[in-house]
C-alpha positions as CSV (number, residue, x, y, z in Angstrom):
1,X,-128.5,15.3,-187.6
2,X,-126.5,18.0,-190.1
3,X,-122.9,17.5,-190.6
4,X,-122.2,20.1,-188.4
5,X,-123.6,18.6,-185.4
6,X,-122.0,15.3,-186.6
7,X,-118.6,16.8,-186.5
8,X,-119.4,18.4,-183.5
9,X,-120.2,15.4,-181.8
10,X,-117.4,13.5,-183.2
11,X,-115.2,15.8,-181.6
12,X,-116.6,15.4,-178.5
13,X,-116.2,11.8,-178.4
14,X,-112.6,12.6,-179.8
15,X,-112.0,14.8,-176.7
16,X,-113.4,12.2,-174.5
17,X,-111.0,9.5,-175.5
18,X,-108.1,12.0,-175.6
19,X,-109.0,12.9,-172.2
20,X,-108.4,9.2,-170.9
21,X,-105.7,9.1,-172.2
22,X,-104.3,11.8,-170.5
23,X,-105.7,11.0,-167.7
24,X,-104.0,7.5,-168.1
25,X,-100.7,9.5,-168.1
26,X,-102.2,11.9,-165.2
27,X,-102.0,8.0,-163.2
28,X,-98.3,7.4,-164.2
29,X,-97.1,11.0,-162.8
30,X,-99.6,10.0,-159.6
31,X,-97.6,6.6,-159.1
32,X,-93.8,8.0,-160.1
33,X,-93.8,11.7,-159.0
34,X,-93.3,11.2,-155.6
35,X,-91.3,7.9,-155.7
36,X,-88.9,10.0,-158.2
37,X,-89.3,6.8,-160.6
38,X,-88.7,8.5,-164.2
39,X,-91.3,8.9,-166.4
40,X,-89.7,8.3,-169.7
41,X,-87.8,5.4,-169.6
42,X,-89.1,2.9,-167.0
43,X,-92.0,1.3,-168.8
44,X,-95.3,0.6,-167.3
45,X,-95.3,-2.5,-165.0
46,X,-97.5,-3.5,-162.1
47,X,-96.7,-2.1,-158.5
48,X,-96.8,-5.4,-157.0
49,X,-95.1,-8.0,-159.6
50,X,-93.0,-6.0,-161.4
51,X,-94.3,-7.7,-164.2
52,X,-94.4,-4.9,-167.5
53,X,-98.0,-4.1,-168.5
54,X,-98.2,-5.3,-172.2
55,X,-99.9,-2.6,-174.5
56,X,-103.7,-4.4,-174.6
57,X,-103.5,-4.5,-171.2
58,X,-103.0,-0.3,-171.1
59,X,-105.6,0.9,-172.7
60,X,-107.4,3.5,-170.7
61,X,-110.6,2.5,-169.0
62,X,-111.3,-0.4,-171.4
63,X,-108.2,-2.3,-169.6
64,X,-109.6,-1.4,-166.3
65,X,-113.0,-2.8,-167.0
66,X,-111.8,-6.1,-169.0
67,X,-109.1,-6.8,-166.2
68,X,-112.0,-6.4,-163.5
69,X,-109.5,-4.4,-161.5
70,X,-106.2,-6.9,-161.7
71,X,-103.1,-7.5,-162.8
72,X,-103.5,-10.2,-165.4
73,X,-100.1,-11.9,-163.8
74,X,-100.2,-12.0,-160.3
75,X,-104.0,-11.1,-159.8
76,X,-103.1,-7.7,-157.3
77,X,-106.0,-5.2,-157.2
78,X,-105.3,-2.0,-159.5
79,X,-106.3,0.5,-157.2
80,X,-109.8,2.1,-158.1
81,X,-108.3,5.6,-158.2
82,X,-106.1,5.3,-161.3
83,X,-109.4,4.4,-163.2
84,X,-111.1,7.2,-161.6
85,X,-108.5,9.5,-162.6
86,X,-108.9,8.4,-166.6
87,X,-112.5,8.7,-165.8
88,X,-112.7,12.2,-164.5
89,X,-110.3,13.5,-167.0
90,X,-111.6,11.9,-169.9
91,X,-115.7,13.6,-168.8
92,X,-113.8,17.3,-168.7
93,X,-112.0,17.2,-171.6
94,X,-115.5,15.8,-173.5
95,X,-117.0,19.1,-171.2
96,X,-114.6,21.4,-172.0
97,X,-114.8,20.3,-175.7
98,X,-118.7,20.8,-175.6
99,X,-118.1,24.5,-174.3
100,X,-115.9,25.2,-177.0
101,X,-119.1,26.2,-179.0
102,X,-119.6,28.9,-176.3
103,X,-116.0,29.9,-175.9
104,X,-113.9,28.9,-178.4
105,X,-111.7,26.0,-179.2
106,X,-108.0,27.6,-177.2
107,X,-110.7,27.9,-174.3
108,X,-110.9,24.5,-174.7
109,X,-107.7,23.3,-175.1
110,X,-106.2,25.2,-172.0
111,X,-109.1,24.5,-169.9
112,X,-108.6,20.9,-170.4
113,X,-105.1,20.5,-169.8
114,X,-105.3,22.6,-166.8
115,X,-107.3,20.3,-165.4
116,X,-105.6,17.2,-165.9
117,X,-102.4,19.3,-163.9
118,X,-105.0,20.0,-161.6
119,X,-106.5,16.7,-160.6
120,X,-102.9,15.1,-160.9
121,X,-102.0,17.7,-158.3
122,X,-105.3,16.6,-156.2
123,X,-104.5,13.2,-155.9
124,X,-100.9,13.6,-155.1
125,X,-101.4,15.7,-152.4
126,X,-104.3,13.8,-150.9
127,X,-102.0,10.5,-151.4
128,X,-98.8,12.3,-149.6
129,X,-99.4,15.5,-148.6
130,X,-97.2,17.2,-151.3
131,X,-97.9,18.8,-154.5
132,X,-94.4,18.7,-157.1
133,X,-93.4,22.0,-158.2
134,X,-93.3,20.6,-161.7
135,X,-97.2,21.1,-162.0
136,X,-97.1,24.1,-160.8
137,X,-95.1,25.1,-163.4
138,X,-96.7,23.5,-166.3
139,X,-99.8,25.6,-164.9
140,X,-98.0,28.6,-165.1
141,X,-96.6,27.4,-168.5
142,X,-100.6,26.8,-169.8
143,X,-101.3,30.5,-168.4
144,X,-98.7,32.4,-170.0
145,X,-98.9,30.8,-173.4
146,X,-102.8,31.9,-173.1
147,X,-102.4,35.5,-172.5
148,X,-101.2,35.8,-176.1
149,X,-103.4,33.1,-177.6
150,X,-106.8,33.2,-175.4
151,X,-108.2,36.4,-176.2
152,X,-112.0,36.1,-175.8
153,X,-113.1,34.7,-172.6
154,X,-110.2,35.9,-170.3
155,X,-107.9,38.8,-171.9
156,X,-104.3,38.6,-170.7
157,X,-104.6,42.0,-168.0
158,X,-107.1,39.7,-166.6
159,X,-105.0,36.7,-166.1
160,X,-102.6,39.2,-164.8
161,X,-104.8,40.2,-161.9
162,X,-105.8,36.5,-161.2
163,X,-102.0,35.9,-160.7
164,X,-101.9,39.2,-158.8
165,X,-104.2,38.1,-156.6
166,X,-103.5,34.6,-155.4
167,X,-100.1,35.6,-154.9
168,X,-101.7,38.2,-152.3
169,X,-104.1,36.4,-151.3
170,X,-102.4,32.8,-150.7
171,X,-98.9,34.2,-150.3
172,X,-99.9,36.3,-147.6
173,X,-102.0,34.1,-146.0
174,X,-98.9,32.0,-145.6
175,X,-96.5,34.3,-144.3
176,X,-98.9,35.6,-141.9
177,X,-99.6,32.3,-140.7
178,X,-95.9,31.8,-140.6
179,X,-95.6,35.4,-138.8
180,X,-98.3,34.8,-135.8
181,X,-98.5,31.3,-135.4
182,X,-95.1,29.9,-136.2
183,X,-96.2,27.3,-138.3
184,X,-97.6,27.0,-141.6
185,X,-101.5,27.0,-142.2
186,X,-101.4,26.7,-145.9
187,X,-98.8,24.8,-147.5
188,X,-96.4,26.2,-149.4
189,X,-97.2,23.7,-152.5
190,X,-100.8,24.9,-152.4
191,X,-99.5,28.6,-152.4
192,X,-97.2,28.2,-155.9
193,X,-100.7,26.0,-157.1
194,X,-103.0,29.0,-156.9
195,X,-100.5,31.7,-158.1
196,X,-100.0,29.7,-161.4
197,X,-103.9,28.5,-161.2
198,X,-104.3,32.6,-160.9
199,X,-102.8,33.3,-164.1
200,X,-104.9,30.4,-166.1
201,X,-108.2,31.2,-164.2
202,X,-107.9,35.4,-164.7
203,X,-109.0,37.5,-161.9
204,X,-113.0,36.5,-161.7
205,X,-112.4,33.2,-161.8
206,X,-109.8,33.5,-159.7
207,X,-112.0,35.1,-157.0
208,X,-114.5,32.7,-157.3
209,X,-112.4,29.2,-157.5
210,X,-110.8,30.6,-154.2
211,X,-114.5,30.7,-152.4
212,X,-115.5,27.7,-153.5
213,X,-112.4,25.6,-152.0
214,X,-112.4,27.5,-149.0
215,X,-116.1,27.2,-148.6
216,X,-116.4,23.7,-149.2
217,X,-113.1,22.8,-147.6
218,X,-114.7,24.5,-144.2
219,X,-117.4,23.0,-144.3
220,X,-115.7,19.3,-144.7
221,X,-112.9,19.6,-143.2
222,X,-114.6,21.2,-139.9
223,X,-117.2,17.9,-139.6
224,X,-114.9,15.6,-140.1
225,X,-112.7,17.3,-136.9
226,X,-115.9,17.5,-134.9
227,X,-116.6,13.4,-135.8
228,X,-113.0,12.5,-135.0
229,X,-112.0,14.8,-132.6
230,X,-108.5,15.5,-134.2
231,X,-106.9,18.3,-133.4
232,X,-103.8,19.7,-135.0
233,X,-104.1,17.0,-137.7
234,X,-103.2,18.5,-141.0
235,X,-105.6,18.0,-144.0
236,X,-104.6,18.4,-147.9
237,X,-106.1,21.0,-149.1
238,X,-105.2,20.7,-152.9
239,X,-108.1,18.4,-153.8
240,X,-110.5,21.7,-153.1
241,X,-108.7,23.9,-154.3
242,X,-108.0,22.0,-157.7
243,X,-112.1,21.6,-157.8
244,X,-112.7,25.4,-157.2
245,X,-110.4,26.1,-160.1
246,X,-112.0,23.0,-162.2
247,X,-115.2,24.7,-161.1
248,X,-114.6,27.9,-162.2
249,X,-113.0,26.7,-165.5
């Protein structure tokens, strides 16, 4: 192994644990977001004691593991998706920091961070059927800075377009569902989502994150109807669009 490819995969393994623990935080805004429990100053502490969560016992995936899913108090079961979360995160970051040798380190850095708004975003809807403006934003946020520092893989005109064209798309989607069915077929959380996802993605990938979800989501969505026979039952619909975009990233 040269130095090169031992700095290389030093930072990989670097991204990896970074990646957890931003995936660790991805869990907090999961748990708090929709309780409106502040982030900042209410420390961590287990859902079912109240008891806090000392620092050896927060460590991000190890904790998980060493705990075997339970608060070391009152023994309550950690639920398996706030590990899953770290997990997921902390694997694209380590991917995104592998393709940096293809596309560049900014690539990198905004591809990862837009998918940890974009799985946190996932969850929450699949937990409660909402998706919190303030990740939209922050997406938005990610996307603007990188039209005037992400100039290889996706120039700013094209991130331009991609915004363009989910706010088309999705936005009139929405109003025409609004318009001839009087109700709304695509939430208006998942409509703000894509426009901000829009200008990260840039038009291609855009395009193609937006087949994807709507492909898979079909396809899912329509068998489990036909198995349950529900009808009129509304179905999040952030979780495939947040792995179209993480696909397309």
């Amino acid at each position: 192994m040269t130095v090169e490819e031992f700095y290389f995969l030093a930072f990989c393994v670097t991204a990896f644990i970074l990646g957890a623990c931003f995936g660790s935080f991805s869990g907090v805004l999961i748990a708090r977001l929709p309780e409106g429990e502040n982030i900042a100053t209410v420390p961590s502490h287990c859902d079912s004691c109240g008891k806090p969560i000392k620092a050896y016992d927060n460590i991000p995936l190890v904790s998980y593991v060493v705990l075997g899913g339970k608060c070391r108090h009152c023994k309550a079961k950690i639920p398996f998706s706030a590990f899953l979360v770290e997990l997921l995160n902390a694997v694209l970051w380590c991917a995104f920091a592998y393709l940096s040798k293809y596309f560049g380190y900014t690539y990198s850095i905004v591809s990862a961070l837009a998918a940890t708004a974009l799985l946190t975003a996932a969850f929450i809807d699949f937990r409660h059927g909402y998706i919190p403006d303030s990740i939209s934003v922050f997406l938005a946020v990610i996307g603007a800075i990188a039209c005037f520092f992400e100039k290889t893989y996706v120039v700013w005109s094209e991130r331009l377009l991609g915004l363009g064209f989910t706010l088309v798309f999705f936005g009139g989607f929405y109003l025409a569902a609004r318009f001839l069915f009087k109700k709304e077929a695509l939430g208006l959380g998942d409509v703000k989502l894509m426009i901000a996802a829009g200008l990260v993605l840039g038009i291609k990938s855009a395009f193609f994150a937006t087949l994807v979800a709507s492909v898979v989501a079909s396809v899912v969505l329509g068998i489990r109807a036909a198995k349950k026979n529900e009808k009129g039952v509304e179905y999040p619909f952030a979780p495939f669009l947040a792995a179209g975009c993480i696909i397309a990233l």
